[in-house]
C-alpha positions as CSV (number, residue, x, y, z in Angstrom):
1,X,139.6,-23.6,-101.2
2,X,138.3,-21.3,-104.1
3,X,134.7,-22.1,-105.8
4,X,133.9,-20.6,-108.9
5,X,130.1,-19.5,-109.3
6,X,128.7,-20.0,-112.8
7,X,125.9,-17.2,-112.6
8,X,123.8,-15.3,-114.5
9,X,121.8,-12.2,-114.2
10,X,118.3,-12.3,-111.7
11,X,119.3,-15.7,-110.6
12,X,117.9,-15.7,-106.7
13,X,120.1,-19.3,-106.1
14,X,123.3,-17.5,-107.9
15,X,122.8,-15.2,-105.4
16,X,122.2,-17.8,-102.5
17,X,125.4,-19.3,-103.2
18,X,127.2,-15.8,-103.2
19,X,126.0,-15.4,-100.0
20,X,126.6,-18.3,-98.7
21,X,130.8,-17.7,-99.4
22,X,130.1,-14.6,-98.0
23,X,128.8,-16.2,-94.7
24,X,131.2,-18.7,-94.2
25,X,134.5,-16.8,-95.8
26,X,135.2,-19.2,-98.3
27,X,137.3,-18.1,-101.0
28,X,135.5,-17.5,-104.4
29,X,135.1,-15.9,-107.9
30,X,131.8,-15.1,-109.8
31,X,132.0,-16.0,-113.8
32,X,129.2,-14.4,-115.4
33,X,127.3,-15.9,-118.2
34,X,125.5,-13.9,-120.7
35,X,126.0,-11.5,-123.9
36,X,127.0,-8.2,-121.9
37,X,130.2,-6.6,-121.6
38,X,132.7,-8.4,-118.5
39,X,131.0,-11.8,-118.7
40,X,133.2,-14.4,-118.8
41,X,131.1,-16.0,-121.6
42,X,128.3,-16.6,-123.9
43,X,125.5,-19.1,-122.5
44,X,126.4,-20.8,-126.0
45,X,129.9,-20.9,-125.6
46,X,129.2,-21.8,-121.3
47,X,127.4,-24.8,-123.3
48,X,129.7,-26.2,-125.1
49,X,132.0,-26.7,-122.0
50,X,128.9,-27.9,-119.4
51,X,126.6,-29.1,-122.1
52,X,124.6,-31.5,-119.2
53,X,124.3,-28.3,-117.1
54,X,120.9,-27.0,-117.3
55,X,120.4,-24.4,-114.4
56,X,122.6,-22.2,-112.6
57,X,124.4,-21.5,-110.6
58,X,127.3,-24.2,-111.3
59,X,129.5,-24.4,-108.6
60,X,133.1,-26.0,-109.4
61,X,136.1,-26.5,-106.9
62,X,139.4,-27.5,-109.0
63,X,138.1,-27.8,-112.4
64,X,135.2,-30.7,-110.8
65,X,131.7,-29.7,-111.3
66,X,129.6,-29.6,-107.0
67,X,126.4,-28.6,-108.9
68,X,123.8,-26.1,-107.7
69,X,123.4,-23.8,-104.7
70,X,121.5,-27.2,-102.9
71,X,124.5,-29.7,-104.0
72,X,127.4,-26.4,-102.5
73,X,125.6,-26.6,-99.2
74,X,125.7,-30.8,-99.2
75,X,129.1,-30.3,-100.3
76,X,130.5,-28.1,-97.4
77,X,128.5,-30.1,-95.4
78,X,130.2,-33.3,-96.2
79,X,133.7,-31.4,-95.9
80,X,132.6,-28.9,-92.9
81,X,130.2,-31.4,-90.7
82,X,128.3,-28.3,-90.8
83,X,127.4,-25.3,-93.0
């Protein structure tokens, strides 16, 4: 299993979510949003391919949007019986 964290800069549930990975050694990668140098891409352009998303983190597994850092830990629930 590799997530991919949506995140952006000072964002205290981006970094919940890192954490949580961390914790649990699940597999993932970090795409940052935002106009500086190594983000993976704009907020407008992050738009145009979530435009329903309206907080971060997003957390997808396989192209499938999970949701935020509260919908990952329902989510591993559900798969792990326990988080």
């Amino acid at each position: 299993m590799k997530l991919i964290i949506w995140s952006i800069d000072n964002c205290v549930s981006c970094a919940r979510a890192e954490m949580l990975c961390k914790t649990k050694k699940i597999e993932y990668e970090v795409f940052k949003v935002g106009d500086k140098p190594g983000c993976a891409c704009t907020l407008s352009e992050f738009k145009a391919i979530y435009p329903d998303q309206k907080t971060f983190p997003l957390i997808t597994y396989k192209n499938e949007s999970i949701g935020g850092y509260e919908a990952l830990v329902s989510y591993l629930t559900s798969r792990r019986g326990t988080v």
